[in-house]
Steps between C-alpha positions, in 0.01 A plus 500: 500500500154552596432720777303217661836350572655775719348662825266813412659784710872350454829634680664659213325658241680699197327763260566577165400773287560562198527859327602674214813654635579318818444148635354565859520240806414378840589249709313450853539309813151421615643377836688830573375742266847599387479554113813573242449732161662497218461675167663431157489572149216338281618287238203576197628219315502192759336637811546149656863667514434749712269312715779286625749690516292723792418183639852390541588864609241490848591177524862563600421781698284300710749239527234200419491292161189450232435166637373665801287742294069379622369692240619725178192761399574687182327826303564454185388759124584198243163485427437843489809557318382310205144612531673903474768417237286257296757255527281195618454153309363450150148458586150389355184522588216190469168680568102423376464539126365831461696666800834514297474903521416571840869606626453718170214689629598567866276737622359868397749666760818640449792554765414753756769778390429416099420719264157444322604590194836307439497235722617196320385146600786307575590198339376198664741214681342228248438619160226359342667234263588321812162490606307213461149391542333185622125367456332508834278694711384549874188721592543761752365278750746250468284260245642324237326663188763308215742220585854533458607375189853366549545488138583888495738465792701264310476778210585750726803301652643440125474831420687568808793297437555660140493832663753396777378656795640447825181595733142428465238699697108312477190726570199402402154671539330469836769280620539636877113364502551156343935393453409205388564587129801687566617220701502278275614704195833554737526117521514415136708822415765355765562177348452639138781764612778361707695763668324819440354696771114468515247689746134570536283753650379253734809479667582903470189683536203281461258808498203745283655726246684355132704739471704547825485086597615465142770738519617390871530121365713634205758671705512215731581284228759756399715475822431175566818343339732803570385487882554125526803528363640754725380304873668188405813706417436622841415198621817351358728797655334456833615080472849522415462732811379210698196714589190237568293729538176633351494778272171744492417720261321860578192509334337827366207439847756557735573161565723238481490148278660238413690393184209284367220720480718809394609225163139471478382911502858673456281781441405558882886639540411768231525756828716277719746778601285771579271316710730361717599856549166594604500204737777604645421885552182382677712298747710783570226752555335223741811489711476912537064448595481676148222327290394744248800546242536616161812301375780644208704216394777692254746308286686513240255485225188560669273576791218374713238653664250269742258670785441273780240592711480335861752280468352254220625475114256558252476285243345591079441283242532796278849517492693548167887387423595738249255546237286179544223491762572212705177373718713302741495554851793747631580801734297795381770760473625753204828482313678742342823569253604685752899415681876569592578373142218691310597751195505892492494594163402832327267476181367799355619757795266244725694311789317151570643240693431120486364220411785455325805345751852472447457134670815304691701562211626720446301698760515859567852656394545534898580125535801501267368251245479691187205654517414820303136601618433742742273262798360606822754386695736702306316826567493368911905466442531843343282667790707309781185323614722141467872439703773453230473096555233263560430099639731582797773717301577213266320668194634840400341777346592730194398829608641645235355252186124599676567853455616487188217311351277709690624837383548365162136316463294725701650804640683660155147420293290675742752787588553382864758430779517131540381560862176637363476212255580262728215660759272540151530122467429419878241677461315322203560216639361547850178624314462195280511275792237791691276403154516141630455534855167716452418251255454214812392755776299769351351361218369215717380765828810479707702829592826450507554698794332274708818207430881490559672454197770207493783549214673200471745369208819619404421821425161547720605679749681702336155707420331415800508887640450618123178279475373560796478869497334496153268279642442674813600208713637554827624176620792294273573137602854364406567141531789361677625340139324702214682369206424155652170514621356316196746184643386593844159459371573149373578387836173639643301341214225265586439220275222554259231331248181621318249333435243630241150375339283739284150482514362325188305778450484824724195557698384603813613368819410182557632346843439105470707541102738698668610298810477166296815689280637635877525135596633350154766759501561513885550078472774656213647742720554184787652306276753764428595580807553130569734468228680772642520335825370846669394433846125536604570788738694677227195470246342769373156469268305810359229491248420797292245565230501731247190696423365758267183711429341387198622650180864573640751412365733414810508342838540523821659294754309453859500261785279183415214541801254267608188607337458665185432824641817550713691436170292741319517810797867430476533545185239843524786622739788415313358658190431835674852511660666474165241698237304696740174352372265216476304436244116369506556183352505147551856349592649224339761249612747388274741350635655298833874487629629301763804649664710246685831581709748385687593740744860539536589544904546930521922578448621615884781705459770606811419866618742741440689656774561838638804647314658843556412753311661416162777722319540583116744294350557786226356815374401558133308839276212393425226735271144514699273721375567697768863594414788324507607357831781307670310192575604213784506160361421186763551173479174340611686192655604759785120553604347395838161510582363837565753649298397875371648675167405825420519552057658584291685155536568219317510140598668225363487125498609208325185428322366914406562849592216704712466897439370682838396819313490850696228528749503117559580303806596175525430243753589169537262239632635167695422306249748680251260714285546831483231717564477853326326790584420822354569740701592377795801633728753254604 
């Protein structure tokens, strides 16, 4: 059901997020703010499986039914999934004859940790015998220089068939100036091709550069039957349920959409997950007056590193998904093989630890399921930093299977106790994730100091203290719901739509050009947010342009102004904040991007109350790198507001497991965050 059918802000509202390990979810009562959690095991095979059955579990324990559900929001990594495993459609690309080679080339770069000297160019998502060329061409400035000739599409479309693809991604040169071309090659492929999967750039990313709008249309075609697949299996769970309502997808912005335009561009989920973490840490910080945040979202497989800076989400166009650039507007953070599942493994006396993860199944050798590798969360079992059962006691723990995988992996190899291997992999993997964090703070002229650092995920705050103090950071932010933040962030979502139009041909800033694209796209952005039945008071439109000195080879986003040189000093600013330099050159805009929202009414949640001061519900050794220690365990439910802990502690939950290291404090705010500080006394 469209969303246009239900009320915007409805009563009930559940969240779904979908990871590699565990299926995470929320479900909130707008009207009294009361919200039920619930985590459960991912089901890699048919996540639709796991997505219900966490629905049906918050669903009893609030007592109401799925018909009374106002709106279902879901984070999804299908798309990305494929994208990473190269498991995606069958796919061709139709592009001008001439331009067959372009996803060949790429560009002169090579990945930022490469080596020069043995990099190897990966092989592309469409090899080149399903690439196929049609007769046409459009000038850079839009003009028709050769008309289509329709007689090579139908060429194209036979040779198609014989090749039995399932997806077809169009691209043609200087499209995003002129689509009429592409347009109309997409028409004739569709009837030629019954039931395969055709896109074009003009609906993906109908901007300058071959290579990365070529590439971004390919992987959209890619997903595009996988993705549709999986939300009406959803979809069809969800009716047998007798849920009417709508179901939204997180997009890689940090918004919400609905089912239709996510069919459409599947390839805007490619960072669904982690941005509606990030969404969600920046709610949480507001609630605490804490707007400048660097945010850790730890996993199982991975983790994410985003710096917010005065409370607003930075979005790149530079973002990659794996090892393909892809140009489509998402949350500018950092990821990392880096989480509670990732490998320790010895090679050649050297200990290195990730990308590599054990996964679900069969997970580190901690969660009983077979597995053999020594993981992160096996080395946090052997040093005592986890209780001997997890989600509420009703997982167990094999303390004895993560010791002996880590002795015999890591700690026999390298002539060590398994405490010191166990610390020895902490402690590469706290520094890997330090790599990333400088990566979005001092590499772009932000100290780290000067932002509290939110771990969130299942195994976030579990380094929290570690990170922190390598980073210098004083201040450590703990959500109420860690491992459930990125479902918590669904529910804070706004709904959201780009709208994009390159310049036929960059130049410098001219204001009448400009605004007459402001106004074509605004009218765009209206009709959006009508279709979405968003109220006018709930409406949000920005315009941004995207700007760059002449002879560079990237842009910048700014605030569209109202003359030419407002736009221009902005961008003068922006470009010193992030390089530390201007140049003496003329600037050149590119592009234009209408940002429409629907603004989702802010999640109120109940206070907490004052609660005595809470007592351990168990003691347990646990190896700091201060000594061994007998260490108090809490159970976080028992906090009231104000409440103090002094570390060493540790604090469990349903959803994750929080490590107060020595010389911590821990403080918990009314909104049920946890506030940590280095070195204060409780």
């Amino acid at each position: 059901m469209p969303s246009s059918d239900m009320t915007f802000d409805p009563a009930y509202a559940v969240a779904v997020d979908i990871g590699g390990t565990f299926t995470d979810i929320s479900l909130l009562d707008r009207a009294s703010g009361a919200i039920w959690r619930a985590k459960t095991p991912s089901v890699p095979d048919d996540p639709s499986q796991a997505f219900m059955t966490g629905v049906n579990m918050v669903l009893e324990d609030a007592g109401i039914a799925a018909s009374d559900l106002g709106r279902v929001l879901h984070g999804t990594t299908v798309a990305t999934n494929m994208i990473l495993e190269g498991k995606g459609a069958r796919t061709a690309l139709v592009t001008t004859r001439g331009f067959r080679h372009v996803l060949e080339i790429g560009r002169q770069d090579i990945p930022r940790h490469a080596n020069l000297f043995n990099w190897v160019k990966p092989a592309r998502p469409v090899p080149a015998e399903r690439i196929h060329e049609v007769d046409e061409r459009i000038g850079t400035g839009g003009r028709v220089m050769a008309e289509l000739d329709e007689a090579s599409v139908h060429a194209a479309a036979e040779a198609l068939k014989k090749q039995n693809v399932e997806a077809v991604a169009v691209c043609l040169l200087h499209a995003y100036a002129n689509p009429a071309h592409e347009l109309r090659v997409v028409e004739l492929l569709r009837a030629a091709l019954p039931g395969v999967a055709i896109t074009c750039s003009t609906d993906v990313l109908p901007v300058v550069r071959e290579f990365e709008r070529s590439l971004a249309t390919v992987l959209n075609a890619s997903v595009m039957p996988g993705v549709s697949t999986y939300i009406s299996r959803l979809q069809d769970r969800l009716t047998e349920a007798e849920a009417a309502s709508p179901l939204l997808l997180m997009q890689s912005n940090g918004g919400v959409a609905g089912t239709e335009a996510i069919r459409v561009a599947p390839a805007l989920t490619a960072l669904s997950g982690p941005a509606a973490g990030v969404v969600g840490a920046v709610d949480t910080a507001a609630a605490c007056g804490i707007e400048d945040i660097i945010t850790v979202d730890i996993g199982g497989t991975s983790a994410d590193i985003c710096l917010i800076q005065g409370g607003d989400v930075a979005l790149t166009q530079q973002g990659k998904v794996g090892e393909w650039p892809l140009s489509l507007p998402m949350v500018d953070m950092v990821t990392i093989g880096a989480g509670g599942g990732s490998i320790a493994a010895v090679s050649n006396d050297t200990l290195a630890v990730g990308p590599h993860s054990a996964g679900a199944r069969p997970g580190p050798a901690a969660y009983g399921h077979g597995g053999t590798e020594a993981t992160v969360t096996d080395a946090h079992v052997t040093l005592g930093n986890l209780p001997h059962a997890l989600l509420g006691g009703s997982m167990s723990l094999d303390v004895a299977a993560s010791r002996k995988v880590i002795e015999q992996n890591v700690a026999r190899p390298l002539g060590l106790t398994a405490e010191a291997a166990a610390q020895g992999i902490l402690a590469i993997m706290n520094n890997n994730m330090v790599g990333a964090v400088r990566t979005v703070s001092v590499e772009r002229g932000h100290d780290p100091r000067d932002f509290t650092l939110v771990p969130f995920g299942g195994a976030g705050p579990l380094h929290g203290c570690a990170l922190a103090d390598l980073l210098g950071i004083s201040q450590v932010l703990i959500p109420a719901a860690p491992g459930l933040l990125c479902a918590a962030g669904l529910l804070a979502a706004d709904m959201k739509a780009e709208f994009t139009r390159a310049l036929p041909k960059p130049g410098p800033v001219d204001q009448a050009a400009g605004d007459s694209i402001v106004a074509a796209l605004t009218e765009d952005a209206i009709r959006w947010l009508e279709t979405e039945d968003v109220p006018p008071a709930q409406r949000e439109i920005q315009t941004r342009a995207l700007l760059r000195f002449y002879g560079q080879g990237g842009e910048i986003a700014v605030d569209w102004a109202e003359s030419a040189s407002a736009t221009e000093t902005r961008f003068r600013e922006a470009h010193q904040a992030l390089y530390g330099f201007t140049l003496d050159a003329p600037i050149e805009l590119v592009t234009i991007r209408v940002e429409a929202a629907g603004r989702t009414d802010p999640v109120s949640l109940p206070e907490l109350e004052d609660a005595p001061a809470p007592e351990p519900i168990q003691t347990q050794q646990v190896h700091w790198h201060e000594g061994t220690m007998e260490t108090p365990i809490y159970d976080r439910a028992t906090f009231g507001k104000n409440t103090e802990i002094a570390g060493p502690a540790i604090i469990t939950q349903l959803d994750t497991t929080s490590v107060i290291a020595p010389g911590w404090t821990a403080t918990v705010h009314a909104s049920g965050s946890i506030l940590l500080k280095k070195g204060a006394q409780a």
